[in-house]
C-alpha positions in Angstrom: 169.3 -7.0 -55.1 169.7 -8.0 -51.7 172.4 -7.0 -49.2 174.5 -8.5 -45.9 176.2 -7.3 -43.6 179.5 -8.0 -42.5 179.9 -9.7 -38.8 182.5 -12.6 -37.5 181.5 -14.9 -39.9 181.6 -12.1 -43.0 177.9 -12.6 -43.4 175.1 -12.0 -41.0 172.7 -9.1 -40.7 171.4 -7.8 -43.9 169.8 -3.7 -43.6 167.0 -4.9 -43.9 166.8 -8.0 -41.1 167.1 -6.9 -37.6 166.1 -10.0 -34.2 163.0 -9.1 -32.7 161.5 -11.4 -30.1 158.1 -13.1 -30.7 155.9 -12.0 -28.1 153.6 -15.1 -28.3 156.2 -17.8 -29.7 159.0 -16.9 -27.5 160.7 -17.2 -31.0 163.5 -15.7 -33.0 162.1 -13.5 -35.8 163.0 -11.9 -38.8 161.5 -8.5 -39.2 161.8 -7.0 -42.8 162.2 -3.3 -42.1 163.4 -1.5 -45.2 162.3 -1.7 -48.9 163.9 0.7 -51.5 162.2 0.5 -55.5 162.9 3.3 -57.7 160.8 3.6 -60.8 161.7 5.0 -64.1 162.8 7.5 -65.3 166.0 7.8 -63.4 169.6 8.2 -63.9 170.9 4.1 -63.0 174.1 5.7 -61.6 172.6 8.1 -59.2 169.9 5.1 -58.0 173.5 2.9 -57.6 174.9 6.0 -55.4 171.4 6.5 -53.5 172.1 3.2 -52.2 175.3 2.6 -51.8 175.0 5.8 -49.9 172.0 3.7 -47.8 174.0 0.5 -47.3 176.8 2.1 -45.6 174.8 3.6 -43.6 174.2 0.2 -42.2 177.7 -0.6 -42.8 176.9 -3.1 -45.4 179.9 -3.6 -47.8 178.0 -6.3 -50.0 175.4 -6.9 -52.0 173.9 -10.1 -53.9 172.2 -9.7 -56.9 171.2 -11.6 -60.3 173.1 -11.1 -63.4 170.9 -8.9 -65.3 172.7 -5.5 -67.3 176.2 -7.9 -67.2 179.3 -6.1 -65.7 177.3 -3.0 -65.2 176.1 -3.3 -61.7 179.2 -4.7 -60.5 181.5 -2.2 -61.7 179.2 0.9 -60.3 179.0 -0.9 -57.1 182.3 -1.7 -56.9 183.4 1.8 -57.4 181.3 3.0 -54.7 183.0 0.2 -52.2 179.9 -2.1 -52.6 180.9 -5.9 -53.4 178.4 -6.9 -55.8 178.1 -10.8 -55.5 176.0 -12.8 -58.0 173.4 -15.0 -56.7 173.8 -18.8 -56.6 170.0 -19.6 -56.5 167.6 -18.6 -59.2 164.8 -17.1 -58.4 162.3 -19.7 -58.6 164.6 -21.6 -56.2 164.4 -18.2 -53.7 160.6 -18.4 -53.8 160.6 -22.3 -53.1 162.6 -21.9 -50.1 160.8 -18.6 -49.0 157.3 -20.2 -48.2 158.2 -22.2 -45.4 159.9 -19.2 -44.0 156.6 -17.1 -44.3 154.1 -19.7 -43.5 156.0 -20.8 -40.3 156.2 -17.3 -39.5 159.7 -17.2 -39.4 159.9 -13.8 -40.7 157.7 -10.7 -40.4 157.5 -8.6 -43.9 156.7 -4.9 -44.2 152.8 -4.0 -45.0 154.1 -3.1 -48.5 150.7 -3.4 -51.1 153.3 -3.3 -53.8 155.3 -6.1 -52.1 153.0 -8.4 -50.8 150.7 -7.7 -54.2 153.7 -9.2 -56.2 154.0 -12.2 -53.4 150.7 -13.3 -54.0 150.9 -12.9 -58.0 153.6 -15.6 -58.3 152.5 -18.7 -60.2 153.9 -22.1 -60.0 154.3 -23.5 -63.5 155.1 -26.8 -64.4 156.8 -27.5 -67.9 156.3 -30.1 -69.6 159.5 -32.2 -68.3 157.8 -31.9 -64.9 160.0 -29.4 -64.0 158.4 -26.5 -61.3 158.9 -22.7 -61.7 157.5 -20.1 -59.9 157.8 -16.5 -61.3 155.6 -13.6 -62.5 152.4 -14.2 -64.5 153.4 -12.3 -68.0 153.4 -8.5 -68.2 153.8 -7.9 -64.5 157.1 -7.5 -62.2 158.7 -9.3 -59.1 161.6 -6.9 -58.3 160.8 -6.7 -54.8 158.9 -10.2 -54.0 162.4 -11.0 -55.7 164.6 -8.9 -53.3 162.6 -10.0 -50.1 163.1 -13.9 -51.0 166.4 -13.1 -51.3 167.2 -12.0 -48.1 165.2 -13.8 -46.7 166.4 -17.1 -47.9 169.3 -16.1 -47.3 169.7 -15.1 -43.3 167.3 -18.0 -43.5 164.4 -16.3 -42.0 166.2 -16.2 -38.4 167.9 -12.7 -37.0 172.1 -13.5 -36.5 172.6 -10.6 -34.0 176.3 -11.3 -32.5 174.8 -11.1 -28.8 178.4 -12.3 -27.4 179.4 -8.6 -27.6 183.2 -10.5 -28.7 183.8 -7.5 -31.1 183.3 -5.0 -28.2 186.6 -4.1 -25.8 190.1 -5.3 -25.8 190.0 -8.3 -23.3 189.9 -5.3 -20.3 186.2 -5.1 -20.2 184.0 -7.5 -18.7 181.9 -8.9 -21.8 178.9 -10.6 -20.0 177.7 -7.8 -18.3 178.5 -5.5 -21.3 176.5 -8.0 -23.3 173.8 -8.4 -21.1 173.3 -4.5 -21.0 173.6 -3.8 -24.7 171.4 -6.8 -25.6 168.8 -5.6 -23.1 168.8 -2.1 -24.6 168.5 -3.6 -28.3 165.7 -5.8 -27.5 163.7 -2.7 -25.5 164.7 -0.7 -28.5 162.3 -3.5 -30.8 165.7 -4.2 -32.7 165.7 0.1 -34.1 169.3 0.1 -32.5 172.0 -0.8 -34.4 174.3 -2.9 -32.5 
């Protein structure tokens, strides 16, 4: 499960994506900075309100996820105020489009062994159609290589920080310099403010 967060365009920033500035590139950058797994045992509702409880803090109000456990997921999320939205790529198609993103260095992932141990386990398989895959070798998991492709893919590696400021004031304030201050202090802050 992955999560975005609402802007102008309904879809932008997701909890776990802030804009950083590449120091060397001069370059927009994603910077991963939040992973949650919980492991068994645990009560699925209380893990649903743990973070639901976590994406409002960043005011998400969405989430996209696969379609494993059915209605389930939906329905907790949904009673918690969470849009739970099914994803429209499979995964194999999330780790396809994920690679460029890494290897162009388009993004810059947490120092996670658990996540970057299942990055570097995924296997390319080719059946016998010709048809690619890339997923899990057997007995192991991908829950969070699976999450961070997501997301990834999805803000397509680049940060979407509304830097016009046009959701600030009522047409009485003078955006630019607002802007130019708020944006300063968000890119001293290494992207930790929230806008």
């Amino acid at each position: 499960m992955f999560a975005t967060s609402p802007s102008q365009t309904h879809r932008a920033v997701p909890p776990t994506v802030s804009p950083s500035q590449s120091a060397i590139a001069k370059k927009p950058l994603a910077v991963l900075d939040a992973v949650r797994e919980v492991k068994p045992p645990f009560s699925p509702e209380s893990v649903v309100a743990e973070f639901a409880g976590l994406l409002k803090y960043y005011r998400i109000n969405a989430v996209t996820g696969d379609r494993y456990a059915g209605e389930w997921p939906r329905e907790q999320f949904r009673k918690l105020g969470i849009q739970y939205e099914l994803s429209q790529k499979p995964k194999s198609d999330l780790y396809r489009d994920f690679l460029p993103l890494v290897n162009s260095r388009q993004v810059d992932l947490l120092d996670l062994p658990r996540a970057i141990a299942q990055l570097i386990s995924l296997e390319r398989r080719t059946a016998r159609g010709g048809r690619d895959s890339i997923d899990h070798p057997p007995g192991t998991h991908d829950d969070i290589a699976n999450a961070i492709a997501g997301l990834v893919v999805r803000t397509g590696g680049k940060p979407a920080y509304d830097s016009s400021l046009a959701w600030v004031g009522n047409g009485d304030v003078n955006i630019s310099d607002c802007r130019q201050r708020e944006f300063m202090r968000y890119v001293a802050s290494g992207g930790q403010r929230r806008p």
